[in-house]
C-alpha positions in Angstrom: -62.0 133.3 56.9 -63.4 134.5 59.9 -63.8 138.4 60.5 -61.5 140.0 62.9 -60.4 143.8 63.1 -58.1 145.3 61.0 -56.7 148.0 60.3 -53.9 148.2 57.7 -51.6 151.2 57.0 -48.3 150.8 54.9 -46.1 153.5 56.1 -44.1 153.5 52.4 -46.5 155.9 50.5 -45.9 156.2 46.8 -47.1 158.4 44.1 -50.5 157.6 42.2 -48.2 157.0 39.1 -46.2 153.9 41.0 -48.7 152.2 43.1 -50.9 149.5 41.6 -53.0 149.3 44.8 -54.2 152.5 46.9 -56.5 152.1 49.7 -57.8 154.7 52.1 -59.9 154.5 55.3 -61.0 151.2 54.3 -64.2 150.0 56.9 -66.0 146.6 56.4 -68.0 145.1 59.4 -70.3 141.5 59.7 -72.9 142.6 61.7 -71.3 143.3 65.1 -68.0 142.2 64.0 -65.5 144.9 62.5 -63.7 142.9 59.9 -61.7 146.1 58.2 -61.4 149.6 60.6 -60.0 152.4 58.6 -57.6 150.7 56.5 -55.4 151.7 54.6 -52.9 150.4 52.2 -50.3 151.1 49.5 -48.5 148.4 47.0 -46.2 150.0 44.6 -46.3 148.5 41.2 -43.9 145.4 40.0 -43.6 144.4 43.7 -44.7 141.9 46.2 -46.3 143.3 49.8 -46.9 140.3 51.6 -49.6 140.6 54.7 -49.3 138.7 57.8 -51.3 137.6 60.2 -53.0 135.1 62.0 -56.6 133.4 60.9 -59.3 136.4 61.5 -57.3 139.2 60.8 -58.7 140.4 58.2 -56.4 139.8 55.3 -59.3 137.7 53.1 -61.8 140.3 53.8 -59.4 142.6 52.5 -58.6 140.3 49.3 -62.2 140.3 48.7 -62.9 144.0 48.6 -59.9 144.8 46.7 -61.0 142.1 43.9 -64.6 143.3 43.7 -66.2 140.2 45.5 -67.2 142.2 48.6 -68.3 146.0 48.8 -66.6 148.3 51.8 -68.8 150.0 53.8 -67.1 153.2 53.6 -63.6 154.7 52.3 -61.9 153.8 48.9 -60.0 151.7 47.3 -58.3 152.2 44.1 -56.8 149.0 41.9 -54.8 149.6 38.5 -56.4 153.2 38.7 -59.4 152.0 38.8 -62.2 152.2 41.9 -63.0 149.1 43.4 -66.9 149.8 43.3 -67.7 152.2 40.5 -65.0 150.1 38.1 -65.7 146.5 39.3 -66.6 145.2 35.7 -64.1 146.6 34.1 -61.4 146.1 36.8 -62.1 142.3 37.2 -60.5 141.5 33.7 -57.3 143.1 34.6 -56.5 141.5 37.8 -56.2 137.5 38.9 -57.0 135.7 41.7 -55.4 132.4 43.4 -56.7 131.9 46.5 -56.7 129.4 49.4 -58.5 126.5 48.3 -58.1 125.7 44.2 -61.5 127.5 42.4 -61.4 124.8 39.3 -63.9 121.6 38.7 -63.2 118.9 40.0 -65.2 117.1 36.9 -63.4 118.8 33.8 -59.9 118.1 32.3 -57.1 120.7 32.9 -57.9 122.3 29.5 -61.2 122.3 30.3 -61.0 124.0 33.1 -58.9 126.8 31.4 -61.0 126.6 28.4 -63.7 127.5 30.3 -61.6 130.3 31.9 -61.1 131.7 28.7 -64.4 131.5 27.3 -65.9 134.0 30.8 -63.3 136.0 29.7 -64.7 136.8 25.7 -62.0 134.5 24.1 -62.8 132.7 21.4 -63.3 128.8 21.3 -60.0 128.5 19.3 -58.4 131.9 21.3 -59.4 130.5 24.9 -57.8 126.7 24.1 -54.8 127.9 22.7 -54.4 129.8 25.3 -55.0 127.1 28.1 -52.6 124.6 26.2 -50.0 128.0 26.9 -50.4 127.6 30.6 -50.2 123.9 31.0 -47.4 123.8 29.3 -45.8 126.9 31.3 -47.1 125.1 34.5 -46.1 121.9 33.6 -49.2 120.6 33.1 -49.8 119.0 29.4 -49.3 115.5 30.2 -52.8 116.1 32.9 -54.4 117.7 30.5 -57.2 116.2 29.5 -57.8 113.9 32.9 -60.4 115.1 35.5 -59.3 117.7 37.8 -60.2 115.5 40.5 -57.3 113.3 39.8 -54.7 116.0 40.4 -52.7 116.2 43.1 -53.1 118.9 45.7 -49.8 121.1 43.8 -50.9 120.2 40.5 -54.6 121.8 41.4 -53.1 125.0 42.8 -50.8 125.4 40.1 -53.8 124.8 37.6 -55.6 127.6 40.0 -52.4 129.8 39.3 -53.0 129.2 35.8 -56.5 130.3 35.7 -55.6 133.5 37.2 -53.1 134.2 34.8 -55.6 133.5 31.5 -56.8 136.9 30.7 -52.7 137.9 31.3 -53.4 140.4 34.1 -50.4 142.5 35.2 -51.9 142.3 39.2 -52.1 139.1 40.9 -53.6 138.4 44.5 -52.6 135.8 45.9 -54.3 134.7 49.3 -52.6 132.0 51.1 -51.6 130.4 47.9 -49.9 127.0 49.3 -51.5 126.3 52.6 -51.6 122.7 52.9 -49.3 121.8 50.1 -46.0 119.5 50.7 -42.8 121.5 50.9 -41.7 120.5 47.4 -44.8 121.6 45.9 -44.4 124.9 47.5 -40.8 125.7 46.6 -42.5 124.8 43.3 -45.6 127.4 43.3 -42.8 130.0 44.8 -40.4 129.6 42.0 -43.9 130.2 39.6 -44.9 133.2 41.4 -41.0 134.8 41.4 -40.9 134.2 37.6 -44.4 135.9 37.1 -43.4 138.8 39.4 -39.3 139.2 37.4 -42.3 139.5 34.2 -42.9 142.8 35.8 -46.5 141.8 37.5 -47.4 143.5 40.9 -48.7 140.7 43.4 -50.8 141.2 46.8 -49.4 137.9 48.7 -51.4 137.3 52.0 -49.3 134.5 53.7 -49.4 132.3 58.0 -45.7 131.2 56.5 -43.1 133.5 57.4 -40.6 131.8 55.1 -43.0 132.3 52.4 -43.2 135.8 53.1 -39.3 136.0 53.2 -38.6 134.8 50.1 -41.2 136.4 48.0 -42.0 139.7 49.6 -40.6 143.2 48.9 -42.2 145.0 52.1 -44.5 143.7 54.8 -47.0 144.3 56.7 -47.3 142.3 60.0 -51.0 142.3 61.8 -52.3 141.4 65.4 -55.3 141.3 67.1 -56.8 142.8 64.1 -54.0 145.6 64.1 -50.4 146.0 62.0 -48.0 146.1 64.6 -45.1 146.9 62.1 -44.3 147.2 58.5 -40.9 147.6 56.5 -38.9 145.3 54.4 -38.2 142.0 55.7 -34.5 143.1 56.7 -36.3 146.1 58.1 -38.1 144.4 60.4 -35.4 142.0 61.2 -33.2 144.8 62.4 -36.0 146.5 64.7 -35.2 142.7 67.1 -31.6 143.3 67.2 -28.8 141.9 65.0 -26.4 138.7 65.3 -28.2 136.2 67.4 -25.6 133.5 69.3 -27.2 130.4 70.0 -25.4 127.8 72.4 -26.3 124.4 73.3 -24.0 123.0 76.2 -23.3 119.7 77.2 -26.0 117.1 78.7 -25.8 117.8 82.5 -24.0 121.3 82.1 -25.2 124.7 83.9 -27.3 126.8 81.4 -27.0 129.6 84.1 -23.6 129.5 84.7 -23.3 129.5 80.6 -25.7 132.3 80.5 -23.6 134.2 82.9 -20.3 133.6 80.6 -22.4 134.9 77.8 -23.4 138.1 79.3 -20.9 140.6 78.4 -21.5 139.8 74.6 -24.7 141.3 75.2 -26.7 144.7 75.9 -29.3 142.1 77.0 -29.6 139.3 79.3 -29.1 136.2 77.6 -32.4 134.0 77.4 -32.7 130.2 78.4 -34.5 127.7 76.3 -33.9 123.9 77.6 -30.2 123.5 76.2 -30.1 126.3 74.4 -28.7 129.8 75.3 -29.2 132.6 73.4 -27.6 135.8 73.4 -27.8 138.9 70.9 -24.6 139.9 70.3 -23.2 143.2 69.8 -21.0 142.5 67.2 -20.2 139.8 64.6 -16.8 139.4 64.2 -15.1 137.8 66.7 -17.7 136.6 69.1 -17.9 133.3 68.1 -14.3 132.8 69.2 -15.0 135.1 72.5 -17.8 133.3 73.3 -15.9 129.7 73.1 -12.9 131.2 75.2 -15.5 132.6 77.8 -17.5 129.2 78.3 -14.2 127.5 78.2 -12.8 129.3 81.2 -15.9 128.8 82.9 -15.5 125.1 82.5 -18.8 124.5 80.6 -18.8 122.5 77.3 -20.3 122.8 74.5 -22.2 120.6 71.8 -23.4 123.0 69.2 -22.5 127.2 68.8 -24.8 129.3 65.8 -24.5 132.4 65.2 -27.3 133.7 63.0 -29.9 136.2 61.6 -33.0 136.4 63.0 -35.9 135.4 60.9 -39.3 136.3 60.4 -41.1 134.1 62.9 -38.3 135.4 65.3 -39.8 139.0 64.6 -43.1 137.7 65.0 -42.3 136.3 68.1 -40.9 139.1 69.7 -43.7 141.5 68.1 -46.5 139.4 69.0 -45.4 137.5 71.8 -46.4 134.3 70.0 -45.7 132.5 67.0 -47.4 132.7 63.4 -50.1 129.9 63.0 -49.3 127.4 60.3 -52.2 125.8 60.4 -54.7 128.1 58.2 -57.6 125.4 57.6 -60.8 126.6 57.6 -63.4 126.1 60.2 -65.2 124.2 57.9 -66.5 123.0 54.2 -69.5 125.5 53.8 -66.4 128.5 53.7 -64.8 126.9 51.3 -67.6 126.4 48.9 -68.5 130.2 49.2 -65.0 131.2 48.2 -64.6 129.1 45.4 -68.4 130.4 44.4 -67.3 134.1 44.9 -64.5 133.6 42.6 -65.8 131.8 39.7 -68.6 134.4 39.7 -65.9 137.0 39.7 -64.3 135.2 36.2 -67.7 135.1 35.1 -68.3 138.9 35.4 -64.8 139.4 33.5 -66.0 139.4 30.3 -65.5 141.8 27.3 -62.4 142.6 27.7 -60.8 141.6 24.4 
C-alpha cells in the first residue's frame, strides 16, 4: 500500500483493563514520506473498529506496526498488553492476520497449507492436522482439502487465509481489506465468518474502502483523509453529524426539478439539492412528510415517478465529509507489493512459534 500521512486518534478512550489495542503518538515515515504522524488509537476488547480511508492513508502501515512486521519510529503501541517491539515474539502467537491478498501456497492442499500453519506455530504433526481438518470444516472447506490451493476460487482462498489466522486460536484478529476483489456472495459469506468469530468474544482491527462493509461489521469508526481522521463515532454517530431523514424524489420525464425543488423547500432547514431526476431534501421530521411532500408537488403540478425517504449511509457521510466518494477499487499498483506482503506475513507465522 502506498505511504500517505496519518494520523489516527479514537476519541472513545478506554481503560488499560478494556482495550485490546492502545496506541500513542504513533510516527512511521519512508524516507521523505510520513506514512504514520502521531497516531494514536484505541480498540476496546470484544469489538470491531473499522478504519476507513482511501488507498495511501496509512491504514496498512498501521496493520503492519501493530502486528510486529514493521517497527515505528517513535511512540508506542501496546497489543493484548503487550508492546509491539519489546514483545514482538511473544505477541505474534496471540494475534492473527488476514490481509488483502490470500498469504497461502498456491502449490499445497488446503490441509497443507494449515498443516503447515500449525507446525510454525509448535504444534505437533498430529496436533497441527487435526487442527487444520477443524477449520476446513468450520470454513466449509473439507471437500478442497487436499487439491492445490491454486485451484481455489478467489472466496475459497480468502476464507482458507481466514483460517490460517485463526490456527493458533488468537482472541485478536486484524483484518486488512479482507474481501477486496471478491464477488458479493463470497463477501456476505466472509462477513457472516468474521460476525460469528467476533459473537465468540474476539476483538477485530477491520481496515475496509467498502462502506457497507464497515456498516455491518463495525462497532465504532474511524474515517481518514488526506492522511488525517476527519471523524470518528459509531456508525449511527456519524450518520447523525449529516442530518437525519433524507427525501429523495424523482419526477416525471420532462418535469421541472427547480420548480420541484422549490415545492420541497419548506421540509427543509436546507436547500434541497439537484441530481439529474432526483431531488433531495433533508427533512426535518419523519412522520408525515412523505404525505406533505406528495400534496406540495401535487399542487405545484409536478408528478412524480419515485418518492424515498431514507437514512443516510456511510458513503453518504463520506461524501459530505470528504467531498468525494470512498474508492472501491483497492488493487495494488502492482505484483512486486503483493509478494512482499504475503512474504511479511508468512515470516510473521514463522516467528510465532513456542507458544504451546
Amino acid at each position: 500500500m502506498p505511504a500517505a500521512e496519518v494520523s489516527v486518534t479514537h476519541a472513545a478512550r478506554q481503560s488499560p483493563d478494556t482495550c485490546a489495542i492502545e496506541v500513542r503518538g504513533l510516527c512511521k515515515s519512508f524516507g521523505e514520506v510520513k506514512a504514520l504522524i502521531g497516531v494514536d488509537l484505541d480498540v476496546q476488547r470484544g469489538t470491531v473498529l473499522g478504519l476507513l480511508g482511501p488507498n495511501g492513508a496509512g491504514k496498512t502501515t498501521l496493520v503492519r506496526i501493530l502486528t510486529t512486521l514493521l517497527k515505528p519510529d517513535s511512540g508506542r503501541a501496546n497489543v493484548l498488553g503487550l508492546d509491539v517491539v519489546k514483545d514482538a515474539a511473544r505477541l505474534r502467537s496471540e494475534i492473527g492476520l488476514a490481509g488483502q491478498y490470500a498469504a497461502v501456497d498456491e502449490n499445497l492442499t488446503g490441509l497443507e497449507n494449515l498443516t503447515m500453519v500449525g507446525r510454525l506455530y509448535g504444534d505437533s504433526r498430529a496436533g497441527a492436522k487435526a487442527r487444520a481438518q477443524e477449520l476446513l470444516a468450520r470454513f466449509d472447506l473439507t471437500e478442497a482439502a487436499r487439491r492445490p490451493t491454486k485451484t481455489y476460487s478467489g472466496g475459497m482462498r480468502r476464507r482458507l487465509d481466514l483460517a490460517a489466522a485463526l490456527v493458533a486460536k488468537p482472541p485478536l484478529l486484524f483484518l486488512d481489506e479482507p474481501t477486496t476483489g471478491l464477488d458479493p456472495r463470497s463477501r456476505l459469506d466472509l462477513w457472516t465468518v468474521i460476525e460469528e468469530l467476533v459473537a465468540e468474544g474476539r476483538t477485530a482491527l477491520l481496515t475496509t474502502q467498502y462502506l457497507d462493509e464497515a456498516d455491518r461489521l463495525a462497532d465504532t469508526i474511524a474515517v481518514t483523509d488526506h492522511g488525517r481522521v476527519i471523524a470518528s463515532g459509531t456508525p449511527d454517530e456519524l450518520k447523525d453529524r449529516i442530518g437525519g431523514e433524507r427525501l429523495e424524489v424523482r419526477i416525471e420525464d420532462g418535469g421541472d426539478l427547480q420548480a420541484a425543488a422549490n415545492a420541497l423547500a419548506p421540509l427543509s432547514d436546507e436547500p434541497p439539492t439537484l441530481d439529474g431526476e432526483l431531488v433531495r431534501v433533508n427533512v426535518r421530521q419523519r412522520r408525515g412528510s412523505i404525505v406533505e411532500a406528495v400534496r406540495r408537488l401535487s399542487e405545484a403540478g409536478i408528478g412524480v415517478d419515485d418518492l424515498l425517504l431514507r437514512r443516510p449511509t456511510l458513503d453518504d457521510v463520506f461524501i459530505a465529509l470528504t467531498g468525494h466518494a470512498a474508492e472501491t477499487s483497492p488493487e495494488r499498483a502492482d505484483a512486486k507489493s503483493e509478494g512482499t506482503e504475503r512474504a511479511g506475513r508468512l515470516r510473521d507465522r514463522r516467528g510465532a512459534g513456542g507458544r504451546r
